[in-house]
C-alpha distance (Angstrom), angle and dihedral (degrees) to the residues before:
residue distance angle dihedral
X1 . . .
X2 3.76 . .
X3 4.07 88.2 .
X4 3.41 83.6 55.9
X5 3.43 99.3 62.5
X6 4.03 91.7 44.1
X7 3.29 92.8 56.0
X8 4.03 90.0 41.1
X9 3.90 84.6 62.8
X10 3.38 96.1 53.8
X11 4.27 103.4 102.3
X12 3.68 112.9 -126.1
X13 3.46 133.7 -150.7
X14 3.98 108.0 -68.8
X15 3.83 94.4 37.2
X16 3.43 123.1 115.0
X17 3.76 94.6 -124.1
X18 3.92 91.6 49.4
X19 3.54 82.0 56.6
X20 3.60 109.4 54.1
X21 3.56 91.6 39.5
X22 3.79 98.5 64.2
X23 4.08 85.2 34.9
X24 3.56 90.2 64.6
X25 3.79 95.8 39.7
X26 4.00 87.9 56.4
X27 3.47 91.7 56.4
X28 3.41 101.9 48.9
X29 3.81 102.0 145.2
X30 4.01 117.3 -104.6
X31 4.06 119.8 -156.8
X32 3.78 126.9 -153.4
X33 3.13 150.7 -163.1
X34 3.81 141.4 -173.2
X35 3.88 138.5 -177.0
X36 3.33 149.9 -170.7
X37 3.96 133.3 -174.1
X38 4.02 97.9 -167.2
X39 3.48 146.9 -54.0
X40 3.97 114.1 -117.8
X41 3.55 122.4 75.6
X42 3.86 137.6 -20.6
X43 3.93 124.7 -171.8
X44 3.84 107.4 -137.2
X45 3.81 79.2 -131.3
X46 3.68 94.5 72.9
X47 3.96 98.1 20.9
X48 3.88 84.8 121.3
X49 3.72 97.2 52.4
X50 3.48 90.1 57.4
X51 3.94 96.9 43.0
X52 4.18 85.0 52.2
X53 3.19 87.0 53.7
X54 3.94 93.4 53.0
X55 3.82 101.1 37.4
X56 4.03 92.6 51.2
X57 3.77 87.0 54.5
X58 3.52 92.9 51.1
X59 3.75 93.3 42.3
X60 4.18 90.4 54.8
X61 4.13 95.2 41.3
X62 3.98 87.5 52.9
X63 4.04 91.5 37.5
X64 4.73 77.2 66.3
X65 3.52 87.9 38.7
X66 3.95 101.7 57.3
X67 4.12 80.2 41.9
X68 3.84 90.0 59.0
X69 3.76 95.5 -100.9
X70 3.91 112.8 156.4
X71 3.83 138.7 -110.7
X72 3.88 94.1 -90.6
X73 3.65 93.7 36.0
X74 3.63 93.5 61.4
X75 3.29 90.4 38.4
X76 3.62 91.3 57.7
X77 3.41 90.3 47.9
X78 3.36 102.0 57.3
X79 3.76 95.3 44.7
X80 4.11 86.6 49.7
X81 3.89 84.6 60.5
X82 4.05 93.0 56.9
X83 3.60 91.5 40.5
X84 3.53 97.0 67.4
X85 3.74 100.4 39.6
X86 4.00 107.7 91.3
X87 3.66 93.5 -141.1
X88 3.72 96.7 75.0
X89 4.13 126.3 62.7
X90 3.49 96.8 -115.8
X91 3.89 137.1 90.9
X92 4.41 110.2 -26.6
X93 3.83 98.1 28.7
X94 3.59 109.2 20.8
X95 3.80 126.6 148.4
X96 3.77 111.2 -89.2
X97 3.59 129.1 -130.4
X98 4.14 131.9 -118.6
X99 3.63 89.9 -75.1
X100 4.08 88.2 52.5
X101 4.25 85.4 -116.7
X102 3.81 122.7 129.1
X103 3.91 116.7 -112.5
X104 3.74 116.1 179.1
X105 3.88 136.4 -164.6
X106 3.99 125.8 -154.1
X107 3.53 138.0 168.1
X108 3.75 137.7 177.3
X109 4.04 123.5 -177.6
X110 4.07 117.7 -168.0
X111 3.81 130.6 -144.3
X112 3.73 89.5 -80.3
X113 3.75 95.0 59.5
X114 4.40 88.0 -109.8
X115 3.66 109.9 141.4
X116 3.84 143.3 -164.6
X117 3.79 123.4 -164.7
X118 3.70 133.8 169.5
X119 3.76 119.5 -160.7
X120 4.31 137.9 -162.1
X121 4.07 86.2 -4.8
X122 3.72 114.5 164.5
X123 3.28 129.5 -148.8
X124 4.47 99.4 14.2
X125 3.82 107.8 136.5
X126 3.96 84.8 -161.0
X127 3.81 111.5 30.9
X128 3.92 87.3 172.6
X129 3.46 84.6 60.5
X130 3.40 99.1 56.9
X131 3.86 93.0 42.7
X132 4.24 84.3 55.2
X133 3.93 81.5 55.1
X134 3.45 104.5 42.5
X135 4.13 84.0 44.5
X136 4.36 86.2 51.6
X137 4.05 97.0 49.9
X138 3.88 92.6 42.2
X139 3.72 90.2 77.9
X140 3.86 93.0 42.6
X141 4.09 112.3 93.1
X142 3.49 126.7 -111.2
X143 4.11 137.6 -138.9
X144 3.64 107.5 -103.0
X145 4.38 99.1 26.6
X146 4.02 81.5 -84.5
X147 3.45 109.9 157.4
X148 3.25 118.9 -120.7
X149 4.01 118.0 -116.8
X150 3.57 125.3 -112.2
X151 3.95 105.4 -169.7
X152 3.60 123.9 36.8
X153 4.13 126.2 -169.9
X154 3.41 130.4 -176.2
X155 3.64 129.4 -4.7
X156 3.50 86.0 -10.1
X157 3.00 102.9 73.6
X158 3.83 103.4 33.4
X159 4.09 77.4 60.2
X160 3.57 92.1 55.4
X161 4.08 93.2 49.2
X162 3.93 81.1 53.7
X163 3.75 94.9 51.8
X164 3.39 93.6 49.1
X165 3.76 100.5 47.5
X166 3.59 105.9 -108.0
X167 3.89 130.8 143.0
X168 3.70 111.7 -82.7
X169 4.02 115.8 168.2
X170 3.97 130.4 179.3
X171 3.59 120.2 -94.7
X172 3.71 102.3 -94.6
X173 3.91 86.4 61.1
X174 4.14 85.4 70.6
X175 3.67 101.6 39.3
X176 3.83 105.6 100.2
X177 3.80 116.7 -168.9
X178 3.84 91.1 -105.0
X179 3.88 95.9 49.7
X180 3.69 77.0 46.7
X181 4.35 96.5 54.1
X182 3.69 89.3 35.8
X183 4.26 91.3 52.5
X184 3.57 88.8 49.9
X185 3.62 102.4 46.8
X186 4.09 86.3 37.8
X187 4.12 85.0 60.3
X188 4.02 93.9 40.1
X189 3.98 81.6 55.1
X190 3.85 101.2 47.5
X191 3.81 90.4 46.8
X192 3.60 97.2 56.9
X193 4.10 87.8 39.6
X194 3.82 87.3 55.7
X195 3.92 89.8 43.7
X196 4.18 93.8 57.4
X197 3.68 88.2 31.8
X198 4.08 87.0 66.8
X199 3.89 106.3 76.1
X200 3.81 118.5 -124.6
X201 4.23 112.6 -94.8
X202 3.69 112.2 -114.3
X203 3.69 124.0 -155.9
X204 3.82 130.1 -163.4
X205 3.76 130.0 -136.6
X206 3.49 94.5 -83.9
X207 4.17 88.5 56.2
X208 3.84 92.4 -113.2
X209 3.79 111.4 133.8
X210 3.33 111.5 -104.2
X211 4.30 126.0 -123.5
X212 3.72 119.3 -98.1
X213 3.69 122.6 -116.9
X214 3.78 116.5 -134.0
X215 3.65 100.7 -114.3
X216 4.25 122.0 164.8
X217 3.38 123.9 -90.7
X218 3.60 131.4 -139.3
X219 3.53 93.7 -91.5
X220 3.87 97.4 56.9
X221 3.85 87.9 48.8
X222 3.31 95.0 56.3
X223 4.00 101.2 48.0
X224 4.21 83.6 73.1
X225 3.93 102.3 99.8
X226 4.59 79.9 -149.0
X227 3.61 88.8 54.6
X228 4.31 97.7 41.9
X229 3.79 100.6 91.8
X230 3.46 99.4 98.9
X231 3.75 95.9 60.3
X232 3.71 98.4 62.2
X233 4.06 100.8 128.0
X234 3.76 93.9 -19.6
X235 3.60 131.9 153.8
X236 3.64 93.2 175.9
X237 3.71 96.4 67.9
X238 4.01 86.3 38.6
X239 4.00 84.0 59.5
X240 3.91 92.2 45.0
X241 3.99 97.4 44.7
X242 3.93 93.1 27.1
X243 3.21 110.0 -121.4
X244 3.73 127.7 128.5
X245 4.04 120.5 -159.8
X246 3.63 113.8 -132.3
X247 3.82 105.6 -81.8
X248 3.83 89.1 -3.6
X249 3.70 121.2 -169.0
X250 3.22 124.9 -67.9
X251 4.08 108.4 -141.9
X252 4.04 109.5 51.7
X253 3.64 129.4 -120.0
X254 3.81 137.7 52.9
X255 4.34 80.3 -77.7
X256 3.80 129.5 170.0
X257 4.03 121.6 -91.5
X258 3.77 108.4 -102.3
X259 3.84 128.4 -106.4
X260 3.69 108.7 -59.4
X261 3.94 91.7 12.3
X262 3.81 109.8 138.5
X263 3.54 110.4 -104.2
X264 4.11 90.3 15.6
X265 3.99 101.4 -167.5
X266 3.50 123.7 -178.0
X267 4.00 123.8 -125.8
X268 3.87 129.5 -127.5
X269 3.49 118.7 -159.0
X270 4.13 122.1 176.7
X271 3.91 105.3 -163.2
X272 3.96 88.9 -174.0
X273 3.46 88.0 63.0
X274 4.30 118.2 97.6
X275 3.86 108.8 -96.8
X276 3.77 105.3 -151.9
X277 4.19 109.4 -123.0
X278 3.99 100.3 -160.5
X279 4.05 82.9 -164.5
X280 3.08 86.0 82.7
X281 3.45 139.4 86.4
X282 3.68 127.5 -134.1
X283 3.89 92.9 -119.5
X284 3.19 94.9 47.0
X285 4.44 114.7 132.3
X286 3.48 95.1 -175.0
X287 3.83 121.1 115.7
X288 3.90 115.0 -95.8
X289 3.92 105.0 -106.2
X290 3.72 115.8 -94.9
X291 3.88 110.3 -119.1
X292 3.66 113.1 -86.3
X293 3.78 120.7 -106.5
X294 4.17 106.6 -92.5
X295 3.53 104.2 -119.4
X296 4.12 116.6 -137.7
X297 3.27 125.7 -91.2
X298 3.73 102.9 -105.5
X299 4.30 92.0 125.8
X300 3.83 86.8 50.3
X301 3.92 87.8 45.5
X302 3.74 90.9 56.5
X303 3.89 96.5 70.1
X304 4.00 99.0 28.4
X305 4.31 107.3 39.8
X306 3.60 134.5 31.1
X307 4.03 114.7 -106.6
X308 3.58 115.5 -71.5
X309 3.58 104.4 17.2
X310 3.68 127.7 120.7
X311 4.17 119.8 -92.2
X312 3.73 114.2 -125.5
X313 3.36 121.9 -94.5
X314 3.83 124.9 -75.7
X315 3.55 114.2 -115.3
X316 3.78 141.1 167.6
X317 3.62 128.1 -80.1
X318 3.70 100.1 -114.0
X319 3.85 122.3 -113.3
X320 4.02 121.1 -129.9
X321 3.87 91.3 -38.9
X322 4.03 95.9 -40.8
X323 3.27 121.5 113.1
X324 3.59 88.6 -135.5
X325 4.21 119.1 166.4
X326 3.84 91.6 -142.4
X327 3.71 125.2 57.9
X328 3.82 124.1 -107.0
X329 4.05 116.1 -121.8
X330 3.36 120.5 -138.4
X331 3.54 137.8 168.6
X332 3.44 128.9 -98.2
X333 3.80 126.3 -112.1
X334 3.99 135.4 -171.9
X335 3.50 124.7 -128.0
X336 4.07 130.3 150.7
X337 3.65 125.2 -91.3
X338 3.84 118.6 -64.7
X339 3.64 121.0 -160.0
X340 3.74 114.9 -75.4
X341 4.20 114.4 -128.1
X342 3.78 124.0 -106.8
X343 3.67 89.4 -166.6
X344 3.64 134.2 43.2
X345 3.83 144.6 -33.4
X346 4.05 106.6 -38.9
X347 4.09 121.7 -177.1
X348 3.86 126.5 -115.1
X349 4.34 117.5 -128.7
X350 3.82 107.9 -81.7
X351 3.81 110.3 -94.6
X352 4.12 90.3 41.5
X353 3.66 119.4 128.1
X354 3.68 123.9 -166.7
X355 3.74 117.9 -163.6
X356 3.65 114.8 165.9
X357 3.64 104.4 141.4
X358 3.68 140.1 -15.6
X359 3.78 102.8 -99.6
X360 4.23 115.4 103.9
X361 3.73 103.2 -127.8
X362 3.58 91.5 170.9
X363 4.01 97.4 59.8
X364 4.21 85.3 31.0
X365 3.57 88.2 64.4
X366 3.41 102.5 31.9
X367 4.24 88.9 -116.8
X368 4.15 88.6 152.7
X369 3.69 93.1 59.7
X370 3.72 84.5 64.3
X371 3.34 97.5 66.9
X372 3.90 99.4 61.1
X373 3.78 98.4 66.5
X374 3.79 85.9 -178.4
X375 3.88 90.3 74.1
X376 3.34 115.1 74.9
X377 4.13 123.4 -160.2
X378 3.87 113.9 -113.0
X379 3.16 92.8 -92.7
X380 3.82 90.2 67.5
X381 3.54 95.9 -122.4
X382 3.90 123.6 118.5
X383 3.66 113.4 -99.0
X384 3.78 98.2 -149.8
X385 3.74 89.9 59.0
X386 3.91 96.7 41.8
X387 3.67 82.9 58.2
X388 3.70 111.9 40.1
X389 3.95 90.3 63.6
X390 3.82 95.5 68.4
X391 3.54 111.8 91.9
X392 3.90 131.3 15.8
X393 3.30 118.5 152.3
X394 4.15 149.8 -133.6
X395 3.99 112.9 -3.3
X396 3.64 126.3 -141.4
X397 3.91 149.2 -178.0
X398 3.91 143.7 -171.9
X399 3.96 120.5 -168.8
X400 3.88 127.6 179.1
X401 3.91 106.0 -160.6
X402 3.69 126.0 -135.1
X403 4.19 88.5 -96.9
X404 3.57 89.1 55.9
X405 4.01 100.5 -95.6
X406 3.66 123.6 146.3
X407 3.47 123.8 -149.1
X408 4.19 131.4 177.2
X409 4.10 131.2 -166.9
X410 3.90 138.3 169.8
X411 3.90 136.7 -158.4
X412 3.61 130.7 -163.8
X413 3.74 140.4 156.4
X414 3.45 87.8 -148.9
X415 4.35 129.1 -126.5
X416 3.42 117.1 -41.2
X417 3.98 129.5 -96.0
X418 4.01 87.1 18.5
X419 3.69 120.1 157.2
X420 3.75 125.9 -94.7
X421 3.63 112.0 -74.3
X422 4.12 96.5 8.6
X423 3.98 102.2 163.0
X424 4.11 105.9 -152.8
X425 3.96 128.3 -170.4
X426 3.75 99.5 -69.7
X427 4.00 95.3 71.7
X428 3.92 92.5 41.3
X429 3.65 117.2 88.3
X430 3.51 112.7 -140.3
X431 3.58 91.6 25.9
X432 3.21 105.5 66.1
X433 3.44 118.7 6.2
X434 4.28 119.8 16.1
X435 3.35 137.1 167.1
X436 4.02 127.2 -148.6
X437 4.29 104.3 -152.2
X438 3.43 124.0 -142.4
X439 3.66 118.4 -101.5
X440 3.88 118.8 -126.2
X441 3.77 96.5 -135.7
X442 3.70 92.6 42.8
X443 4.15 110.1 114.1
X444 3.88 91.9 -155.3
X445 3.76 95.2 43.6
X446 3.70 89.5 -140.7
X447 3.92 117.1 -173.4
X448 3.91 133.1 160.6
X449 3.45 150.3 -163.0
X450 3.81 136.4 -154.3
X451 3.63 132.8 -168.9
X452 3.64 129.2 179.4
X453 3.92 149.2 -159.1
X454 3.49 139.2 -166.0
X455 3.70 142.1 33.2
X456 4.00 94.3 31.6
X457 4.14 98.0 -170.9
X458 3.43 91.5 54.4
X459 3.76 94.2 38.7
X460 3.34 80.9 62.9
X461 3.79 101.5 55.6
X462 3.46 91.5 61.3
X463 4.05 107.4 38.1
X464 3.89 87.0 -125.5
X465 3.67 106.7 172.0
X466 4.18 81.3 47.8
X467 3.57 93.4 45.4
X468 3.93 92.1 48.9
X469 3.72 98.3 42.2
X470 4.36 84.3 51.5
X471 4.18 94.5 44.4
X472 3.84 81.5 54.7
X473 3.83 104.4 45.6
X474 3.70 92.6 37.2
X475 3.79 100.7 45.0
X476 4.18 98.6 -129.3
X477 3.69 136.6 108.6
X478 3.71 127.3 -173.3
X479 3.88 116.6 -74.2
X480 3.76 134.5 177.7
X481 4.16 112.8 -25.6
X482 4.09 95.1 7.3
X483 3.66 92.5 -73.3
X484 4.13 111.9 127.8
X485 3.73 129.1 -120.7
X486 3.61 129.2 -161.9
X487 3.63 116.9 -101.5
X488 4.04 131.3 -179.5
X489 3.49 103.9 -154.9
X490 3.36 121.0 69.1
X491 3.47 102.0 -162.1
X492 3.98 84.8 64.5
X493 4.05 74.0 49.5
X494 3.68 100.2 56.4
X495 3.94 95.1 40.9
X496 3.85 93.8 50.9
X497 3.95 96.5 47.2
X498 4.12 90.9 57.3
X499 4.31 92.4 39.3
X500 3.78 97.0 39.5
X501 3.91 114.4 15.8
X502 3.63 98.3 38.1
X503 3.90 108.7 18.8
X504 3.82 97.3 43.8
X505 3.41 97.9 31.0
X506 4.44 104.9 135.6
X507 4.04 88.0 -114.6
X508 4.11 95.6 47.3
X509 3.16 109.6 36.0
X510 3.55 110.1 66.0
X511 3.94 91.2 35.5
X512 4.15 120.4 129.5
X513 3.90 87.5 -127.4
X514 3.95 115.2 64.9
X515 3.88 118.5 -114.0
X516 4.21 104.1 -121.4
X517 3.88 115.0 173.2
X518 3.51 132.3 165.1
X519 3.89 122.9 -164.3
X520 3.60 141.7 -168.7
X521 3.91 120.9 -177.5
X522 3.92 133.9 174.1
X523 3.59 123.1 -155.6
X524 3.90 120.6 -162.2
X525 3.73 132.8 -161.7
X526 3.89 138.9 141.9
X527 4.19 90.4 -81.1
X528 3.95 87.9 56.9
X529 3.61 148.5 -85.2
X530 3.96 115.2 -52.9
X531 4.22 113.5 -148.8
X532 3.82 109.2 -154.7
X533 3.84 124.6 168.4
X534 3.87 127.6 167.4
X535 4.16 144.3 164.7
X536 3.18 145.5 152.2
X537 3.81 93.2 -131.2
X538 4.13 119.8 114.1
X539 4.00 86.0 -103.0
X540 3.51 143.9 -10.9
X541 3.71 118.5 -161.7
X542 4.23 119.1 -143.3
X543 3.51 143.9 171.2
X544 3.91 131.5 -158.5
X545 3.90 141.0 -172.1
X546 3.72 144.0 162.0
X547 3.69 123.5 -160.5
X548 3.42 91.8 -110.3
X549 3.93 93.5 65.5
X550 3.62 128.1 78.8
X551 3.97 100.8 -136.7
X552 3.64 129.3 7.5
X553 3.29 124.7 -101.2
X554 3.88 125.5 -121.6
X555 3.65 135.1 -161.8
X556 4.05 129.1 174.6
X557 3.52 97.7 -156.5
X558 4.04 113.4 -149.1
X559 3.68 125.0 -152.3
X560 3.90 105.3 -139.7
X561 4.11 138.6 -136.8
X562 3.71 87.4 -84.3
X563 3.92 115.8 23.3
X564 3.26 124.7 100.7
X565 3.52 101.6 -160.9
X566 3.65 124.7 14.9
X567 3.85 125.1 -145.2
X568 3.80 156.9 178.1
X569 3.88 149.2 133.7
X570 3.64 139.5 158.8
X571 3.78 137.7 -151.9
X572 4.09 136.2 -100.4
X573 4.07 109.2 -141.5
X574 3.64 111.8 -147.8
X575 3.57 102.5 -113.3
């Protein structure tokens, strides 16, 4: 009889207790996290460097979440991870500016849409961190009704990092060795662009110099859509018109992918073919200049072999497979802008020709030794891989807390060679980080987040982490004369926003450099937590995990011979 009653006590199904019981265990709350290290370019050689990289961040930002950290503080976390790994343009390692000096961007944006951003600071080790501070005192009163800021720049704000206790180091502290190669190069680059850029002084018979003719520059040429092919993924015409992509590549020239790359192409170069010199004028009777004399490769030596020992040997770029000593003509064909990289040498389609100027980059910088992987530098180590860990690009991270909150935040160092004080995506709200709150009358509760990567000034022109984060939330993309439509899937969503909003938007699209984005956006209601990412970009790498899983998981996304935009995502049940 006494088993009777115990099992008597037990609720059943229809009973209030029964009810609640299994109510509360379907709601058990579910944190995650998401991550990206940059969208640009990612050699299949060091793929898992970069995934590592990823995955431990995610790892550490769920480690606070499962220990009842917030949204921001994971978030925070996470970014705090890619900061100090040298692989990624952001915090320890980032590209340097002019002046060879470290200026960094962060932002992070809470549930409720409050930000705190920090912009061209010097000498943070943690920018995120002081973007997570700046974000916690903005809500605090001051004397006086002043409001309290919520972006900082500039001495500003490394002043208010020192105020407020956090890490600040000098320069040098920063500076990795690659930062350091690439700077170098960078300023080798923009003093020979500057050189060919001036125009050859003409004198008359009398001895007097002669007065210039206004003829285009590169710059001019290249704003005509017909005449844009040669800046598909080219740092060569970035070091002639100077501009520099954010987290641009880090070997010159339109060159091919190395061994094992996806999509490896081969390059064709015909030096007997007329290299166009737009310093000069159409008029002009003096001899073309002879090509200048290729200096060594003592800068390149600095981040591949030890001092003092011998560079490998020089050898041909190889032609369509063939390890032929000459180089293979082949005609020239137009085609519209592609993405340009943010990470790494990337190839050109077969049958491409890039002739900017006369000077070899490829043998300058030793690019052809790349492609034998079976040669390794002096130093013993492999060249490809010594190589490929240069540049990435703008970092990123989305965390949903265990009360529900979302939170998003970006890093970056910003592009290379950039003047003094240049504020990129990462501090702008908006631009490159934005957050879409839940309403309080909304049944679903729907909120979401959008971070983004690539080609920050013209991320900028359109608002594109705000303009994702709304397509999503709302349910629209563009349709026919700018006007929005609703649309239900949100992969349609994602795809449209990076083709139409941002790629043919009236101030991108007909621009000499090439629009590249990456994005990665979560969007949260009371069915479960949507993962979306998408770009344009060769690669993008990213990392997931929910507290319910054991180990993240990590994806580096590849764009394809034919794709124009490359996507994916999954979805978090609530447990």
């Amino acid at each position: 009889m006494s088993s009777i009653g115990e099992f008597a006590a037990i609720p059943h199904e229809g009973d209030g207790t029964f009810d609640n019981v299994w109510k509360r265990a379907a709601r058990r709350p579910v944190a995650s996290i998401f991550v990206h290290a940059g969208a640009g370019y990612h050699s299949t050689v060091n793929e898992k460097v970069h995934l590592k990289a990823c995955q431990d961040a995610a790892r550490i930002a769920m480690a606070f979440l499962k220990a009842g950290a917030t949204a921001p503080q994971a978030v925070e976390a996470a970014i705090r991870c890619l900061e100090d790994r040298d692989i990624t343009n952001a915090g320890f390692g980032s590209n340097l500016n002019i002046e060879g000096i470290v200026e960094c961007d962060a932002t992070l944006v809470d549930h409720l849409g409050r930000s705190g951003a920090c912009g061209a600071v010097q000498g943070v080790k943690n920018p995120i961190s002081l973007a997570k501070k700046i974000l916690d005192t903005s809500s605090q009163p001051l004397t006086l009704r002043r409001v309290p800021p919520n972006i900082l720049v500039g001495q500003g704000a490394k002043d208010f990092a020192e105020e407020h206790g956090l890490v600040t180091v000098r320069n040098e502290f920063l500076v990795s060795r690659n930062a350091k190669d690439r700077w170098l190069r960078w300023s080798e680059d923009l003093k020979r662009a500057e050189a060919r850029r001036k125009p050859p002084t003409r004198f008359n018979a009398e001895g007097w110099p002669l007065p210039r003719a206004p003829s285009p520059t590169v710059y001019d040429e290249a704003a005509d859509p017909a005449n844009n092919s040669h800046h598909v993924r080219d740092h060569t015409s970035a070091i002639l018109t100077g501009t520099w992509n954010e987290g641009q590549p880090d070997s010159p020239g339109r060159s091919g992918s190395p061994p094992g790359g996806n999509g490896s192409r081969s390059v064709t170069v015909d030096p007997a073919s007329p290299r166009s010199d737009p310093t000069r004028n159409p008029g002009d009777t003096l001899n073309p200049p002879k090509n200048p004399e290729r200096p060594s490769l003592d800068l390149l030596s600095a981040a591949f072999q030890p001092r003092g020992s011998p560079a490998a040997p020089e050898e041909s770029v190889e032609c369509a497979g063939l390890k032929q000593e000459s180089p293979c003509p082949a005609p020239k064909r137009k085609q519209p802008p592609l993405p340009s990289v943010n990470d790494g040498p990337v190839g050109c389609d077969d049958g491409e020709v890039d002739m900017v100027d006369d000077f070899d980059y490829y043998r300058t910088y030793g690019f052809d030794a790349w492609y034998d992987q079976g040669k390794p530098t002096a130093s013993g180590r492999n060249p490809v891989n010594a190589a490929m860990d240069m540049v990435s690009d703008t970092v990123g991270a989305i965390a949903i807390d265990l009360q529900g909150n979302i939170a998003a935040g970006s890093s970056s160092g910003g592009i290379g060679m950039k003047h003094k004080g240049r504020t990129g995506p990462a501090a702008l709200v908006g631009v490159g980080t934005a957050v879409v709150p839940e309403d309080p009358d909304d049944d679903l509760a729907t909120s979401v987040a959008a971070v983004t990567s690539g080609t920050g000034e013209h991320m900028a022109t359109c608002f594109a982490s705000g303009k994702c984060a709304e397509r999503l939330y709302q349910g629209t993309r563009r349709g026919p004369g700018g006007r929005d439509i609703p649309e239900e899937d949100e992969h349609n969503i994602m795809e449209s926003f990076i083709l139409d909003d941002f790629m043919n938007h009236p101030g991108i699209r007909d621009q000499p450099s090439a629009g590249a984005i990456g994005v990665m956006a979560v969007k949260k209601d009371r069915s479960g937590v949507h993962f979306y990412f998408a770009h344009n970009t060769d690669s993008f790498a990213l990392a997931s995990m929910s507290s319910t899983e054991r180990e993240p998981l990590c994806v580096m996304s590849r764009l394809g011979k034919t794709g124009r935009v490359a996507q994916g995502g999954r979805k978090v049940r609530l447990a």
